[in-house]
N, C-alpha and C positions, 0 to 999 in steps of 0.2 A: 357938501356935507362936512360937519364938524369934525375934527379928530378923534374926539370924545363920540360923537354918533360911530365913528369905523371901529372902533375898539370896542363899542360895545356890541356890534353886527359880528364882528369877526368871533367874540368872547360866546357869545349865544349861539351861532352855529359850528363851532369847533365842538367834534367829540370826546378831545380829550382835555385835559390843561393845556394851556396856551400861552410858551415864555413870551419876556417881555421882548427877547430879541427876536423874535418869531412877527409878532407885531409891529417891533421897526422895522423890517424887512420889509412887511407888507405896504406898511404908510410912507416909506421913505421918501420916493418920489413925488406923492401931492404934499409928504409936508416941506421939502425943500425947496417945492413949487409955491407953497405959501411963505417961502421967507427963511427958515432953517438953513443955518451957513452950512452945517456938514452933520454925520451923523450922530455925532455926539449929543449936539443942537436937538436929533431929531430922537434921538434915547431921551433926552430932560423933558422932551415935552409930551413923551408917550407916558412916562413916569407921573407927570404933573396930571394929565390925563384919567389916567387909571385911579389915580389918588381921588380924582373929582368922582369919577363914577363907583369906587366904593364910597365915598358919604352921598352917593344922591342916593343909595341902592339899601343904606344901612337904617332908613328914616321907616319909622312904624307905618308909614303908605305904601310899601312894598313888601309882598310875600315872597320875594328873591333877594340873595346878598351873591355878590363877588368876593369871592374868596381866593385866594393862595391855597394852591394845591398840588403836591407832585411837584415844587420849579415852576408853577406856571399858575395861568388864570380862570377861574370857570365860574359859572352860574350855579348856584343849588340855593331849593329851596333852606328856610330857615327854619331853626331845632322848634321852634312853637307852632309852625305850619304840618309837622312831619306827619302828626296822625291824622289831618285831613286828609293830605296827599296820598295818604297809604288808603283809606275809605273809596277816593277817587280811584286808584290805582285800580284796585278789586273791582271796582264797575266796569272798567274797560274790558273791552270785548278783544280774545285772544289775535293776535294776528294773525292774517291768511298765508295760510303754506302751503304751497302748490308744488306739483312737478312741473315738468317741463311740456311731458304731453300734456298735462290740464290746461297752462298757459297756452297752450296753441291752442288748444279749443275754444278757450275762451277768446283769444284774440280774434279767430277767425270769425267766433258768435256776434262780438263784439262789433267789428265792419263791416260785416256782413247780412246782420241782421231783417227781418226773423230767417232762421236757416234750420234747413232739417240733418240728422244722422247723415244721411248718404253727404247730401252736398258737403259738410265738415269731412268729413270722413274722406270724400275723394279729393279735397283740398288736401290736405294732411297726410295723405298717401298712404294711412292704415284706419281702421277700426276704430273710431270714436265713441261707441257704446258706451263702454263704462266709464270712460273721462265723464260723461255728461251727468252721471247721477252724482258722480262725486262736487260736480259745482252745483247740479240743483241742492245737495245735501248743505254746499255753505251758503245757499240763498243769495248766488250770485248771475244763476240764470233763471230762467223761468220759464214755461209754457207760453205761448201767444198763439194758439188755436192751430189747424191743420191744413196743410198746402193742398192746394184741390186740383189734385193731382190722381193719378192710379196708385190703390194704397195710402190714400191721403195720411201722408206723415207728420208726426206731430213737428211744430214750428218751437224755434226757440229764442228769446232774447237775453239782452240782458235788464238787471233789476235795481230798483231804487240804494241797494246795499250794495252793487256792483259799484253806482256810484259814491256813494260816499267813502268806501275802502280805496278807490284810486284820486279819491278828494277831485272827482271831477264836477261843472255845474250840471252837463247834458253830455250825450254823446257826441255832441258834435265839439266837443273837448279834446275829442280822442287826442293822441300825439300822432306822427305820422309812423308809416310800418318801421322807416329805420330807427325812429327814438324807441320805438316799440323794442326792437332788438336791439338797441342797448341797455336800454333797462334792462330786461330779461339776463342780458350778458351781466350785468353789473350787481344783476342779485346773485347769481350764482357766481360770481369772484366772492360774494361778501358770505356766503354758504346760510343766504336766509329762504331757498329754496330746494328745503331737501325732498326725497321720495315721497310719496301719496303712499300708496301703499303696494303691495304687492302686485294687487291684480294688472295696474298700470305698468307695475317694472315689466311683465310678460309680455307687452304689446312689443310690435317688431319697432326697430330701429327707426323713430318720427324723424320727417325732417328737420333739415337744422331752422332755426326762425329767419334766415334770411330768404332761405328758400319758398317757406309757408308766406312769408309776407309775399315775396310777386305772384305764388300760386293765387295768394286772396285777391289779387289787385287784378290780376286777368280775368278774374271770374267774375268780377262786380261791371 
């Protein structure tokens, strides 16, 4: 890969601005591995770099520029694209915000699928009633007819919206139960998974997700 292709991978998934010494850091190794006497060497040619990819990025065939911002480097849209963007903006559909009991419900629906109340529920080791309306409510589970069983209970999966909210093709996508509980750990460091709502905070004390993943994994 070119240097100019890494700077502008790096520049597009960084959150924030992005010094330029931030990015010798990053490339310093494959650039002195391509030839770069020392770091200096490997500063000019990050410089020279950047230089190229704001005039690839400044040409009227792109609705992005690189810009200097903050000390550092980033992507934003340009001032004649903005009231599209803001049009697009409004059509996107809110993000999903779950608790933690909701996300074990769903995870378990999820691998476990079609699954009724009790089974979630005795996985989970409290009460899954109300978690469950709360994700039929964001159309991320759904009905799939009843276990024929005594008291045949309604069955549950998940939905075409399940998928595209976790950008998956099928379930059989899933990640496995420990990426499952990192992610989960890694939304809540990042505080994009606050309370559902009251009724959920009432539920007793869920297990933790490391736990609910081997409960699911014994069950299946």
């Amino acid at each position: 890969m070119s240097l100019k292709a890494q700077l502008e991978a790096v520049i597009y998934a960084a959150e924030t601005p992005i010094t330029t010494e931030q990015m010798v850091q990053l490339v310093k190794e494959s650039a002195i591995a391509d030839g770069a006497v020392d770091e200096a060497a490997v500063k000019s040619r990050v410089r020279a770099a950047l230089e190229e990819l704001a005039a690839d990025y400044s040409g009227p065939d792109h609705g992005i520029e690189i810009r200097q911002v903050a000390g550092g480097y980033r992507m934003s849209t340009k001032p004649e694209q903005h009231e599209m963007v803001r049009g697009f903006a409004r059509s996107l559909k809110p993000p999903v915000r779950l608790s933690l009991p909701a996300l074990e419900t769903l995870a378990v629906i999820a691998y476990k699928q079609p699954a009724t109340v009790p089974e979630i529920s005795e996985i989970r080791g409290v009460d899954s009633g109300g978690v469950i309306a709360t994700l039929l409510d964001r159309k991320l589970i759904t009905t799939a007819g009843r276990k024929q069983v005594i008291g045949r209970p309604i069955l549950y999966k998940t939905t075409k919206e399940f998928l595209m909210r976790f950008g998956l093709k099928d379930v059989n996508e899933l990640p496995s139960m420990e990426e499952f509980e990192k992610l989960v750990a890694e939304s809540f460091q990042a505080e994009l998974i606050p309370a559902d709502d009251a009724a959920e905070a009432r539920e007793t004390e869920p297990l933790q997700a490391e736990e609910v993943a081997e409960s699911a994994a014994q069950k299946e």
